[in-house]
TIFIDO-916631 format. One record per atom (N, C-alpha, C, O): x, y, z; atom name; chain. Coordinates in nm, 3 decimals, m for minus. Each point is the difference from the previous one (the first is absolute). Example, Ala and Ser with C-alpha at 12.3 -4.5 7.8 and 13.67 -1.06 7.14 Angstrom:
BEGIN
       px       py       pz   a  c
    1.319   m0.569    0.780   N  A
   m0.089    0.119    0.000  CA  A
    0.090    0.120    0.000   C  A
    0.104   m0.002    0.066   O  A
   m0.139    0.107   m0.138   N  A
    0.082    0.119    0.006  CA  A
   m0.077    0.109    0.073   C  A
    0.051    0.111    0.017   O  A
This chain:
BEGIN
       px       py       pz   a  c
   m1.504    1.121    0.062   N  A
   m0.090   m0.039   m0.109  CA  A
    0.083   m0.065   m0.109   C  A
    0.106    0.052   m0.037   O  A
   m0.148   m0.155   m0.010   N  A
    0.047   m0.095   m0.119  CA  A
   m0.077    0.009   m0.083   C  A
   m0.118    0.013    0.034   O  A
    0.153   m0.015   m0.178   N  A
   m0.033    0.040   m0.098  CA  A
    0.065   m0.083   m0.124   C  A
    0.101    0.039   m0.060   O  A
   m0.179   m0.170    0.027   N  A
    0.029   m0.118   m0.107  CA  A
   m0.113    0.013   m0.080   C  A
   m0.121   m0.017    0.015   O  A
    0.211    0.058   m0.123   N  A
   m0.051   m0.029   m0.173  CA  A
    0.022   m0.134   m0.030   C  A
    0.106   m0.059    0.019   O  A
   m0.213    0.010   m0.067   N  A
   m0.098   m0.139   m0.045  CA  A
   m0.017    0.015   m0.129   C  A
   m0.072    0.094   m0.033   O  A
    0.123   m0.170   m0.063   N  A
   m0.041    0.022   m0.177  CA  A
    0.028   m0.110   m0.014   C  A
    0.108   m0.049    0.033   O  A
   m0.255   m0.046   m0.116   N  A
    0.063   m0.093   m0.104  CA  A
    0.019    0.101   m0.102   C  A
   m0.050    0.112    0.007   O  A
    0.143   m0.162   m0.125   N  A
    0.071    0.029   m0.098  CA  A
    0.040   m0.081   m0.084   C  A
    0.043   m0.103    0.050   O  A
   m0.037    0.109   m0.191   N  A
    0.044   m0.064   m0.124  CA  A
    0.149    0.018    0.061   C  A
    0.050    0.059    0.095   O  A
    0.008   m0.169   m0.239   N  A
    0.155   m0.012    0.071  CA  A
    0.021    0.154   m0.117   C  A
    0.109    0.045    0.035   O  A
   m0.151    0.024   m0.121   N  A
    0.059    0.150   m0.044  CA  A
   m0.061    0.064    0.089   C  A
   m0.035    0.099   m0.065   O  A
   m0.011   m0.081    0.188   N  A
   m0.043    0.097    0.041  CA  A
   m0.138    0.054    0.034   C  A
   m0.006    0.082    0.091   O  A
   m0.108   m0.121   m0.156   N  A
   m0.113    0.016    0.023  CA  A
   m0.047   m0.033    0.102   C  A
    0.038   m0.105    0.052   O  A
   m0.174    0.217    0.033   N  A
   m0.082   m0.079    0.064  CA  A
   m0.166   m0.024   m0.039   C  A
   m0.075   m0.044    0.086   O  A
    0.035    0.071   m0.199   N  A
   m0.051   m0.017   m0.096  CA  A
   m0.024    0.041   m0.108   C  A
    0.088    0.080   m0.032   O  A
   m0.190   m0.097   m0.072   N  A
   m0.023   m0.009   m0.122  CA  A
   m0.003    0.125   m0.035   C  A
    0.048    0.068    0.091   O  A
   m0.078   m0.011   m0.171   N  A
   m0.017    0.130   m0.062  CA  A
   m0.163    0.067    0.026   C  A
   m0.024    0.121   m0.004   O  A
   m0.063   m0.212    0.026   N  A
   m0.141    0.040    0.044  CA  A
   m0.031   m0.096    0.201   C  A
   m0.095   m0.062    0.050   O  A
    0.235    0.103    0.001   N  A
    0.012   m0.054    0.100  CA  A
   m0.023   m0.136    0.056   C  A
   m0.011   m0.024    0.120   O  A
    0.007   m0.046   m0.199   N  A
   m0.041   m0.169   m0.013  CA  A
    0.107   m0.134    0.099   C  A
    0.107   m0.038   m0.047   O  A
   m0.147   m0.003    0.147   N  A
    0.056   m0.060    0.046  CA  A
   m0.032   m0.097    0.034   C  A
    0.003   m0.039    0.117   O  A
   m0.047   m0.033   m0.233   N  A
   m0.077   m0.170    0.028  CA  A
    0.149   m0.080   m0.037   C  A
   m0.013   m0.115    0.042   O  A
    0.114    0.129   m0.088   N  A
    0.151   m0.034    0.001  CA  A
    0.015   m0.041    0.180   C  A
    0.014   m0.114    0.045   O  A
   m0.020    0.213    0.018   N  A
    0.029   m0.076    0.151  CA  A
   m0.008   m0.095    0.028   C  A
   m0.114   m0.028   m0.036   O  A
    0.192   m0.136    0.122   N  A
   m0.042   m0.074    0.012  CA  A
   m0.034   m0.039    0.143   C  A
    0.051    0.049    0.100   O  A
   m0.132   m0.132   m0.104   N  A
   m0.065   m0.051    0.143  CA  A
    0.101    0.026    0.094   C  A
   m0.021    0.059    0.106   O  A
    0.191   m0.126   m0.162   N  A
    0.085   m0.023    0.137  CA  A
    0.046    0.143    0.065   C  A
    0.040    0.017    0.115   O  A
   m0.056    0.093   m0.229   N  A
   m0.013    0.140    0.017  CA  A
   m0.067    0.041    0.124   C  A
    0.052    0.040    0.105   O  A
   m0.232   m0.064   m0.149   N  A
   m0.056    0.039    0.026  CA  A
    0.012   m0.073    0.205   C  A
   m0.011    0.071    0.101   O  A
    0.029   m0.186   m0.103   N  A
    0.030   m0.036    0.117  CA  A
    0.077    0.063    0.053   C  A
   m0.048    0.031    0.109   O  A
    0.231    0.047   m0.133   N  A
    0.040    0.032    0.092  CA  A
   m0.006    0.154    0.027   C  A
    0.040    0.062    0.098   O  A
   m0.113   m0.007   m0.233   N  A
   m0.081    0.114    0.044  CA  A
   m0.074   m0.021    0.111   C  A
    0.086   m0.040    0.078   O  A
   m0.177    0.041   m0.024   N  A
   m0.090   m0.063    0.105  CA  A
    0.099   m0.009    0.098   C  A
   m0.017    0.090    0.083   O  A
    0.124   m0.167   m0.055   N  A
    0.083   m0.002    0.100  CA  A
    0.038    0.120    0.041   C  A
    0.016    0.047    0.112   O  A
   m0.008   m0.019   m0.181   N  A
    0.104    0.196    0.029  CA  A
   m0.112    0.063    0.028   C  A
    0.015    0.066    0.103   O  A
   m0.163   m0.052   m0.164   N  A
   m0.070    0.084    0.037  CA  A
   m0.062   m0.038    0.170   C  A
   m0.051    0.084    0.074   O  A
    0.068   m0.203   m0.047   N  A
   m0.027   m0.024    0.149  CA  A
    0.036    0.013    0.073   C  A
   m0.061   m0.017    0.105   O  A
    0.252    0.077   m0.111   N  A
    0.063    0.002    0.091  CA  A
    0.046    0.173   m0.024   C  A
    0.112    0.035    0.037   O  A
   m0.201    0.061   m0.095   N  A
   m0.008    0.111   m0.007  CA  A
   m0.082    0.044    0.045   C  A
   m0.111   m0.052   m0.011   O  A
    0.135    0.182    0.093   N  A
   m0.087    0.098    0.074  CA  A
   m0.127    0.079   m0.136   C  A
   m0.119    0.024    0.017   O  A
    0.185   m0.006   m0.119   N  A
   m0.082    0.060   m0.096  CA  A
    0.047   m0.030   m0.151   C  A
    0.104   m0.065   m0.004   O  A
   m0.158    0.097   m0.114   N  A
   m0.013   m0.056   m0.095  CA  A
   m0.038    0.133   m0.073   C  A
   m0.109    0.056    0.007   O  A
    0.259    0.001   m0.101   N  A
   m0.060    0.121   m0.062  CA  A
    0.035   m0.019   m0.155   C  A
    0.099   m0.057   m0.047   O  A
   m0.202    0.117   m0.019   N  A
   m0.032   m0.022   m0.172  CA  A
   m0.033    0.162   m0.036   C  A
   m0.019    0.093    0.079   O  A
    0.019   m0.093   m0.212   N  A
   m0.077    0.060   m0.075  CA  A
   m0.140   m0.026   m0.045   C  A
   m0.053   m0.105    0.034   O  A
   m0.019    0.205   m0.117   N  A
   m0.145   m0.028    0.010  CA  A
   m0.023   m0.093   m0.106   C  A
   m0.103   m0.068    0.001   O  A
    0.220    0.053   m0.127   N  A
   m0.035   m0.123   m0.107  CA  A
    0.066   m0.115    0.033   C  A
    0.000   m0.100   m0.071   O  A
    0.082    0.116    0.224   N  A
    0.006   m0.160    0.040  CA  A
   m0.109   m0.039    0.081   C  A
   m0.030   m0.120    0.007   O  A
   m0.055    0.238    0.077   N  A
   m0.047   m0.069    0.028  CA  A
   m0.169   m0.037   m0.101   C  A
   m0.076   m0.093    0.030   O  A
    0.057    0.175   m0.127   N  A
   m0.108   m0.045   m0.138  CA  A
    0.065   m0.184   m0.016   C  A
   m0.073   m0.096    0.024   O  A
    0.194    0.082   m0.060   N  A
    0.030   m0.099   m0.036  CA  A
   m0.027   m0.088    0.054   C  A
   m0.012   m0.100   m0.072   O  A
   m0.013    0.081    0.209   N  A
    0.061   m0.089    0.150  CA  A
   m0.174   m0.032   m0.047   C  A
   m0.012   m0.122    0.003   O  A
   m0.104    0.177   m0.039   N  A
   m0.094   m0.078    0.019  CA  A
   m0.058   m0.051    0.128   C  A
   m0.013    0.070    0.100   O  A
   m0.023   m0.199   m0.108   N  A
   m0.038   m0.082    0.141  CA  A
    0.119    0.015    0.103   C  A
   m0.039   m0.023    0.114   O  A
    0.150    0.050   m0.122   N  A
    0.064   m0.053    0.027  CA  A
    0.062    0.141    0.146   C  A
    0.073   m0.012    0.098   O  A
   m0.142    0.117   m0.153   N  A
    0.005    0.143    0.109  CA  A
   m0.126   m0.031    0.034   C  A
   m0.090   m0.052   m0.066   O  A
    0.098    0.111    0.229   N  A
    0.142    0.025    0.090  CA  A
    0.060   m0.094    0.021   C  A
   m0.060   m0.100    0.040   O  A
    0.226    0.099   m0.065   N  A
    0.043   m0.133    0.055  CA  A
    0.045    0.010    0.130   C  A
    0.020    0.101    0.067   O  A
    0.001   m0.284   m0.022   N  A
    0.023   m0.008    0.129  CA  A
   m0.163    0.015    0.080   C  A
   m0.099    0.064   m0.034   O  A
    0.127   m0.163    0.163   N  A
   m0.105    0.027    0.096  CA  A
    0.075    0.103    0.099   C  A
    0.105   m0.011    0.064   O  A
   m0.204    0.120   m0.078   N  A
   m0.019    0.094    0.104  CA  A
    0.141    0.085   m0.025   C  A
    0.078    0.016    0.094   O  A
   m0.064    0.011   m0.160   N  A
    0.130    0.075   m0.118  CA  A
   m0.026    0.148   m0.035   C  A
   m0.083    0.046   m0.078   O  A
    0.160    0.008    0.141   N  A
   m0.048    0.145   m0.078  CA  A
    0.081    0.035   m0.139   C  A
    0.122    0.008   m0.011   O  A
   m0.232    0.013   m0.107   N  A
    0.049   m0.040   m0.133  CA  A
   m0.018    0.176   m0.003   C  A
   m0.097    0.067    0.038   O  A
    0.231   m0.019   m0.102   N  A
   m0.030    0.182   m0.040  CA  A
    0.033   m0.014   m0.136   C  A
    0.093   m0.062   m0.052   O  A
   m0.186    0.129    0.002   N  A
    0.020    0.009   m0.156  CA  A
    0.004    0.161   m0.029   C  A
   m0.099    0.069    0.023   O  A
    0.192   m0.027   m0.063   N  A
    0.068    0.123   m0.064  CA  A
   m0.044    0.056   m0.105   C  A
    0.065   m0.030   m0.100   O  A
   m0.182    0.127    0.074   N  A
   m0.047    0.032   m0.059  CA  A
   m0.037    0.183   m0.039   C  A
   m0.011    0.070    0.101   O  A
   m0.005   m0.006   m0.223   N  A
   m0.018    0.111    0.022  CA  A
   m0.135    0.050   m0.018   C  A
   m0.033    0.118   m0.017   O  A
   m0.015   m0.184    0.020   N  A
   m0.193    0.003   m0.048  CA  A
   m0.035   m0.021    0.121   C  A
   m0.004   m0.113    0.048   O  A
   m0.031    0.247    0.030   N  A
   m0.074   m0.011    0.108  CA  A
   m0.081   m0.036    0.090   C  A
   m0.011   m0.010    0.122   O  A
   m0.102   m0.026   m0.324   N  A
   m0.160   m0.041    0.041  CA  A
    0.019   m0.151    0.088   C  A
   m0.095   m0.048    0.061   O  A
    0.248   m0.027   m0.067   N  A
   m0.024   m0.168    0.015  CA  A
    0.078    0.030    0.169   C  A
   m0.023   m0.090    0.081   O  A
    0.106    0.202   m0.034   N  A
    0.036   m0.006    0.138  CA  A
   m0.120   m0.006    0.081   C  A
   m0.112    0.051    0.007   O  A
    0.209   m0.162    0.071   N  A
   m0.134   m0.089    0.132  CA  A
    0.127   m0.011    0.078   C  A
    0.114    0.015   m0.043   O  A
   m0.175   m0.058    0.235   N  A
    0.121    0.040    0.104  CA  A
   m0.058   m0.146    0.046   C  A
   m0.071    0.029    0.096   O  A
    0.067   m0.120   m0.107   N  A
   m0.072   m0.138    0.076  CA  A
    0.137   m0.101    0.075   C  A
    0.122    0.011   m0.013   O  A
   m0.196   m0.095    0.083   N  A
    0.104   m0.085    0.075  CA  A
    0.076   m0.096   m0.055   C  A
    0.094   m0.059    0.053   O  A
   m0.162    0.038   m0.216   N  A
    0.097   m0.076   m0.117  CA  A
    0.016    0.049   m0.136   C  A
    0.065   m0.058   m0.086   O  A
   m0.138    0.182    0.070   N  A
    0.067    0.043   m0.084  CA  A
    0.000    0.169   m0.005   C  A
   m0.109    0.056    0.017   O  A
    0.230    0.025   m0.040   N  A
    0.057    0.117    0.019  CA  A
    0.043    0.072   m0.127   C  A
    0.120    0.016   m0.022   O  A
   m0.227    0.035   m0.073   N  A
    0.029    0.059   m0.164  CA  A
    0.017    0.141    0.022   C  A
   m0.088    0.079    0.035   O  A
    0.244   m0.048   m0.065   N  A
    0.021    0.115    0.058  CA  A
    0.107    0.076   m0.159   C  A
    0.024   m0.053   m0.109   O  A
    0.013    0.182    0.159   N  A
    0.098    0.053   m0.095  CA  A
    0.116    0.029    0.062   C  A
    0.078    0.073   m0.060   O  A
   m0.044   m0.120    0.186   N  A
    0.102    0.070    0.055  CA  A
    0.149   m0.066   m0.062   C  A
    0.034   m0.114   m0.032   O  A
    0.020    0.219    0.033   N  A
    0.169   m0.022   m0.040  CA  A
    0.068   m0.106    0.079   C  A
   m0.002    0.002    0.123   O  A
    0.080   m0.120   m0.212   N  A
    0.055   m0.088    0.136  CA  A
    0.092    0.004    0.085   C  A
    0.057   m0.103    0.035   O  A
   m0.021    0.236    0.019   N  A
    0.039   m0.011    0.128  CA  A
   m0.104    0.078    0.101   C  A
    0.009    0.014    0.122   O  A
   m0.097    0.024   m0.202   N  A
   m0.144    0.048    0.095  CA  A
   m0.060   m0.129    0.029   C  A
   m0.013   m0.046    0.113   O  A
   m0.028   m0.015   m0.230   N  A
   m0.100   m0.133    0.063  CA  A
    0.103   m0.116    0.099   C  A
   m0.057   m0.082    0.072   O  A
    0.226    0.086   m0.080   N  A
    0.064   m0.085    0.062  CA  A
   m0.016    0.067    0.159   C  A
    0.013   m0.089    0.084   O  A
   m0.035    0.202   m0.034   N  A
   m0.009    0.066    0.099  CA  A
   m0.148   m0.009    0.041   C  A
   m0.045   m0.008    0.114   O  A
   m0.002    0.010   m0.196   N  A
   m0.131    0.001    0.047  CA  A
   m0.077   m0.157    0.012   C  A
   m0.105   m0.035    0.055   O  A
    0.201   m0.031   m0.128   N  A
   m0.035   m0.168    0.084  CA  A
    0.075   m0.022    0.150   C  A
   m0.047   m0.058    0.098   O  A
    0.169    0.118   m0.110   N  A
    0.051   m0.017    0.118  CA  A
   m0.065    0.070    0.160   C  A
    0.036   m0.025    0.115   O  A
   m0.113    0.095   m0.151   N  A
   m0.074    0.054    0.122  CA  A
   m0.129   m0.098    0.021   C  A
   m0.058   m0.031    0.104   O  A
    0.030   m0.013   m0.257   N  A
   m0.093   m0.119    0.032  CA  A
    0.081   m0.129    0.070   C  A
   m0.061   m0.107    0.005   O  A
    0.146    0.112    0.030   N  A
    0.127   m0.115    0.072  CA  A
   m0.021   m0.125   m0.089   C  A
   m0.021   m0.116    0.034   O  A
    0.031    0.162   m0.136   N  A
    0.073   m0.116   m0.115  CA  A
    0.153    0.039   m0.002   C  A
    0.050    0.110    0.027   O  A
    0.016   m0.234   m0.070   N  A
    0.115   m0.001   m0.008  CA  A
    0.038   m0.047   m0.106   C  A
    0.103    0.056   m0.037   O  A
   m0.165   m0.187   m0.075   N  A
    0.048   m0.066   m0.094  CA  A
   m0.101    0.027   m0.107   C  A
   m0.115   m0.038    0.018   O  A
    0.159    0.119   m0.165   N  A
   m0.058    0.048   m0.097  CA  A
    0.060   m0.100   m0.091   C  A
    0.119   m0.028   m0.010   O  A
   m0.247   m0.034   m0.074   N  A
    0.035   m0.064   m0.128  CA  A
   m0.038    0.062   m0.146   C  A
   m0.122   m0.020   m0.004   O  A
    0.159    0.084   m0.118   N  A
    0.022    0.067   m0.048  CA  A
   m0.046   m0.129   m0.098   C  A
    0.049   m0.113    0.005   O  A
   m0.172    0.167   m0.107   N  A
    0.012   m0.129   m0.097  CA  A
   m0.059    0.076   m0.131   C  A
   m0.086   m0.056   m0.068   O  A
    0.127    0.167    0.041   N  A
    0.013    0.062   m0.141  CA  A
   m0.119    0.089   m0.016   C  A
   m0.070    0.044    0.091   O  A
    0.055   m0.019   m0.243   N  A
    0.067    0.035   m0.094  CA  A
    0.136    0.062   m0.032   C  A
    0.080    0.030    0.088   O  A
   m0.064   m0.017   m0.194   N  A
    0.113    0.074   m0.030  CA  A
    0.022    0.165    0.014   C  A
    0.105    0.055    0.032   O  A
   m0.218    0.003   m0.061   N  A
   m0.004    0.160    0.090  CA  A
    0.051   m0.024    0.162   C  A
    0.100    0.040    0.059   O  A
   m0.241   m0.141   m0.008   N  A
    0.031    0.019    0.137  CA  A
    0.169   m0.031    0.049   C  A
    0.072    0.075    0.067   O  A
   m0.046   m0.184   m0.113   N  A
    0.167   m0.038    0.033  CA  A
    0.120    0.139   m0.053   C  A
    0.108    0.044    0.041   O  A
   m0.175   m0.023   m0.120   N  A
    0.140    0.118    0.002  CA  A
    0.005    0.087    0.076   C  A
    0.104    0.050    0.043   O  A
   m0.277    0.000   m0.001   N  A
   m0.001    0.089    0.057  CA  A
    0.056    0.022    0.155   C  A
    0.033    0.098    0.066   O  A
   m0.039   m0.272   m0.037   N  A
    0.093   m0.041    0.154  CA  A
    0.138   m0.027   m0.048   C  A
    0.083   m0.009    0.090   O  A
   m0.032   m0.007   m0.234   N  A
    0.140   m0.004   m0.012  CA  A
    0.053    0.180    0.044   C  A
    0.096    0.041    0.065   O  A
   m0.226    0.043   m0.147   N  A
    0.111    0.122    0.025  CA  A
   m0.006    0.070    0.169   C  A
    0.059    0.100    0.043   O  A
   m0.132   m0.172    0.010   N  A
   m0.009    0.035    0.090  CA  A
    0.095   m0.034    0.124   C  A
    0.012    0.051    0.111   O  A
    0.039   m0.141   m0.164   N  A
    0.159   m0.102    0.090  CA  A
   m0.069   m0.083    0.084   C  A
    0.077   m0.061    0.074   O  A
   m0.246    0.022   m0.048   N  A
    0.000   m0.074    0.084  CA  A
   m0.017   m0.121    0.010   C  A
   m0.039   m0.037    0.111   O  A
    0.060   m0.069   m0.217   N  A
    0.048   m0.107   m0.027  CA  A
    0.050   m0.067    0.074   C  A
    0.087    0.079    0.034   O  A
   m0.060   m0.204    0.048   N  A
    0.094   m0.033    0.122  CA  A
    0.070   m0.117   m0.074   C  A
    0.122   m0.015   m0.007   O  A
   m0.225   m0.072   m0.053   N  A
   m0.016   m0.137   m0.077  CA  A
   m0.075    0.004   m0.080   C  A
   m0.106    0.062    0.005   O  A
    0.161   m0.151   m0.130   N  A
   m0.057   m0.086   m0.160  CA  A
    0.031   m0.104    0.026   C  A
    0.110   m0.045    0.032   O  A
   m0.248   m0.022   m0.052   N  A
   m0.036   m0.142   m0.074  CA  A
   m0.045    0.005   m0.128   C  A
   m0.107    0.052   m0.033   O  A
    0.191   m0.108   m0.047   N  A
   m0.052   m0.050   m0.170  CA  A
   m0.046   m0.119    0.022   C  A
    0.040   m0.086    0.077   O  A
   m0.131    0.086   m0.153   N  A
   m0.070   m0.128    0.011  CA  A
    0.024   m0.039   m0.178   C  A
   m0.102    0.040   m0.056   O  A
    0.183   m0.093   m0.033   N  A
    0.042    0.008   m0.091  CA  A
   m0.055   m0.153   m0.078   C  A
    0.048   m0.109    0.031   O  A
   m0.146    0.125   m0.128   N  A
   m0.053   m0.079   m0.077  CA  A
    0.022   m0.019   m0.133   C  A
   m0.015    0.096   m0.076   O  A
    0.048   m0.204    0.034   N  A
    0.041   m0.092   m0.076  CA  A
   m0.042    0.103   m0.155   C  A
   m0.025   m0.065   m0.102   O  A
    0.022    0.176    0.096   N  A
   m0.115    0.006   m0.099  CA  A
    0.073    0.172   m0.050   C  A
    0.029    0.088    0.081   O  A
   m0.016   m0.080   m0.199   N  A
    0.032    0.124   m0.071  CA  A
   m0.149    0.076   m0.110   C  A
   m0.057   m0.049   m0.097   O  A
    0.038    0.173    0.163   N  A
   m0.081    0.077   m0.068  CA  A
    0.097    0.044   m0.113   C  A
    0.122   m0.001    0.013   O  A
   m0.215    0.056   m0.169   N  A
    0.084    0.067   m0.075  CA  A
   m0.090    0.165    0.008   C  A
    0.000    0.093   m0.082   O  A
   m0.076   m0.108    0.224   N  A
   m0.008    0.160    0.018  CA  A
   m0.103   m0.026    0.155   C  A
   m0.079   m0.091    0.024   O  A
    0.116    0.200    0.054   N  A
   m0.115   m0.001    0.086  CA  A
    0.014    0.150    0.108   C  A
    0.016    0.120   m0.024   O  A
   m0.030   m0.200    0.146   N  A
    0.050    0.118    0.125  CA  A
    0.101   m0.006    0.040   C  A
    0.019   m0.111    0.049   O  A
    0.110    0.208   m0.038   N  A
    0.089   m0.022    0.067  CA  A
    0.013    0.025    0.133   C  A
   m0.049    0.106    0.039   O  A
    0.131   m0.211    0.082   N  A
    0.058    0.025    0.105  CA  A
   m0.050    0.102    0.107   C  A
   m0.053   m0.019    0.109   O  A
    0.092    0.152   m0.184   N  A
    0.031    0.113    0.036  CA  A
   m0.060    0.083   m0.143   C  A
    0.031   m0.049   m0.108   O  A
   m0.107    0.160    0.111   N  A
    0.008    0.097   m0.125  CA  A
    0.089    0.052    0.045   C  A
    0.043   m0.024    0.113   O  A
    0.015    0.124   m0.210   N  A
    0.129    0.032   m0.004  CA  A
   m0.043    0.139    0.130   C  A
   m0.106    0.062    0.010   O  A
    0.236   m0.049    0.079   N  A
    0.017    0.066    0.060  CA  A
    0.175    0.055    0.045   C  A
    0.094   m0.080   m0.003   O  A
   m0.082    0.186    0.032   N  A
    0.126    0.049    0.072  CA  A
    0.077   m0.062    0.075   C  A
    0.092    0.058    0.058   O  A
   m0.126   m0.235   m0.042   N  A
    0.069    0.000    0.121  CA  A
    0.068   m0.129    0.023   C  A
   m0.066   m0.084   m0.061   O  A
    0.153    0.036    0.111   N  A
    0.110   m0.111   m0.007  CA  A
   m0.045   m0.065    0.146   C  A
   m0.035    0.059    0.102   O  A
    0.046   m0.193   m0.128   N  A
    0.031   m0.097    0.154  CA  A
    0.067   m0.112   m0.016   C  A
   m0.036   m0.100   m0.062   O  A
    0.173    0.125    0.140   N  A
    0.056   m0.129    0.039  CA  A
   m0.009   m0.083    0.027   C  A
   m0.005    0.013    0.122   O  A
   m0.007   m0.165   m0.155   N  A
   m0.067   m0.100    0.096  CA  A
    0.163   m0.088    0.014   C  A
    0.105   m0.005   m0.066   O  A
   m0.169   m0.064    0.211   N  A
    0.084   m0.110   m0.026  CA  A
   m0.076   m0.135    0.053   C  A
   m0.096   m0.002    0.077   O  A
    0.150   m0.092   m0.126   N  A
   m0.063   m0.099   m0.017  CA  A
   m0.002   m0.123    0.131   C  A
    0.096   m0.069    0.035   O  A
   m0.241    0.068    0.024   N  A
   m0.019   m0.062    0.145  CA  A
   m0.013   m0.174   m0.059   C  A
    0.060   m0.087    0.062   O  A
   m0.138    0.056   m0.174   N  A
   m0.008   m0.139   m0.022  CA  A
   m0.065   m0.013   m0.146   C  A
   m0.043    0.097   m0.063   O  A
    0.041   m0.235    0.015   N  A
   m0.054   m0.036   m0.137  CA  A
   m0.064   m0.144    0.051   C  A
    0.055   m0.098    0.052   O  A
   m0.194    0.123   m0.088   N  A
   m0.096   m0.120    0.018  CA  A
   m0.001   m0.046   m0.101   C  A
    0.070    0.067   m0.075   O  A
   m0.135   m0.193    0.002   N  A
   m0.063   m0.109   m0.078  CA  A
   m0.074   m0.049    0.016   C  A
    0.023   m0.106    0.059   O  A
   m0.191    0.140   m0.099   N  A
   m0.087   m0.051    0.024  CA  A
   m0.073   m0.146   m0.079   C  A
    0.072   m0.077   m0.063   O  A
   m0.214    0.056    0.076   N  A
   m0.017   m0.067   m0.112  CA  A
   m0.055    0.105   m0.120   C  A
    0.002    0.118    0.035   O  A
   m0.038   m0.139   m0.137   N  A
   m0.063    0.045   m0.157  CA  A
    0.146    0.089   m0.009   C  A
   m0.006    0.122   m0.013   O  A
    0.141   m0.193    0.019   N  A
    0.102    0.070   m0.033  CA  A
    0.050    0.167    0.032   C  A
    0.072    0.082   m0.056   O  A
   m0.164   m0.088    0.188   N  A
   m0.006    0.169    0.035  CA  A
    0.091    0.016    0.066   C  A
    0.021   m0.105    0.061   O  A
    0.093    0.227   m0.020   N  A
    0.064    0.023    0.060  CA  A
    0.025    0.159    0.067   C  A
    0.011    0.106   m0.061   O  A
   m0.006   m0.129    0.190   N  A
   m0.029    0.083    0.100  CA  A
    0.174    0.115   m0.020   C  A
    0.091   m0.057   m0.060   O  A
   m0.072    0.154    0.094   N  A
    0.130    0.056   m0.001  CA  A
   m0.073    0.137    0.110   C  A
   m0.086    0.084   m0.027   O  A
    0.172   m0.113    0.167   N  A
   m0.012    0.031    0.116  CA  A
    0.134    0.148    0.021   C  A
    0.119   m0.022    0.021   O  A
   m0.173    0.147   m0.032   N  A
    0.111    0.071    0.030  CA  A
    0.027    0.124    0.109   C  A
   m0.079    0.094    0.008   O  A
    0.154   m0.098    0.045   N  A
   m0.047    0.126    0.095  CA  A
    0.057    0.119   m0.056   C  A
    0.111   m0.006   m0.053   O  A
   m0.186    0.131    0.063   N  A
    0.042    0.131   m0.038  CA  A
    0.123    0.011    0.073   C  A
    0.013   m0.052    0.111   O  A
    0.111    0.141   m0.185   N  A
    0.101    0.043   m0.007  CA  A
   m0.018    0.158    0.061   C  A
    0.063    0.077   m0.073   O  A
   m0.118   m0.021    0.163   N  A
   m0.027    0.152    0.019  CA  A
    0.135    0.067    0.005   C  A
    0.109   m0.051    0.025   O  A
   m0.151    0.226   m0.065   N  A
    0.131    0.054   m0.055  CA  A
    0.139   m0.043   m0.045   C  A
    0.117   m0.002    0.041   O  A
   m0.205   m0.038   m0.166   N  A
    0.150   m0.090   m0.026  CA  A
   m0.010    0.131   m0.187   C  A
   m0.106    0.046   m0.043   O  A
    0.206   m0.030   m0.004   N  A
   m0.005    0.058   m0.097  CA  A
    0.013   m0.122   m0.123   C  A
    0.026   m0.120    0.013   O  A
   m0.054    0.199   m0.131   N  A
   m0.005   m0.088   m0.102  CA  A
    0.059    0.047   m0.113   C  A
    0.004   m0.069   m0.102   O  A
């Protein structure tokens, strides 16, 4: 099982606004988002990415989108979308019996830490935009836990966006 974190991001760090606002994204973003989500077995969020996502959930055709949630009343078990609470190395096990293999990870910042502390991270893509918040969401909320990356490639898109491609560093100390 593979496991790639997907974030556009301000060049300080944000992946959005302070009332979660992400009309900042740009199209060329939003295009190679779409790429990654097509060539993924599943597509996992939180429940205010996926409020945010709008029209735009479930993504992918025929995509199983899991959104990570602790409010019960919204868990549903369907063939595209999977709103669950399980811990992520429960729901990474429990896609894998569904014989998925490639998990795309596309935020919030709870949800991402909660797969940082969990070590199962494989790969980061920043999707890094031209654009500095002077407050919003960070990355990661703060959590316990360190990851090494090292660095697989650096794209250049158009609207001055730039891609930074890295593969996890596992047990590596810090």
């Amino acid at each position: 099982m593979k496991l790639t974190l997907y974030m556009a991001i301000t060049a300080n760090g944000y992946i959005a606004t302070q009332n979660h606002g992400t009309d900042w994204v740009c199209d060329t973003d939003w295009a190679q988002l779409e790429r990654y989500v097509e060539n993924s077995d599943a597509i996992v969020m939180g429940r205010k990415t996926m409020e945010v996502s709008g029209d735009d959930f479930p993504y992918g055709n025929n995509k199983l989108n899991v959104v990570l949630t602790t409010n019960k009343s919204l868990h549903v078990d369907s063939p595209t979308k999977f709103i669950t609470d399980l811990a992520p190395n429960e729901l990474l096990e429990e896609l894998e019996k569904r014989g998925l293999n490639s998990v795309l990870l596309i935020g919030g910042g709870i949800i991402n830490a909660s797969f940082l502390k969990a070590g199962v991270i494989d790969e980061v893509i920043l999707s890094v935009h031209p654009l500095i918040l002077g407050r919003g969401i960070n990355l990661f909320k703060p959590v316990d836990a360190d990851l090494a990356l090292e660095l697989i490639s650096i794209d250049k898109y158009d609207e001055d966006l730039i891609h930074l491609k890295y593969k996890v560093k596992k047990n590596v100390e810090i």
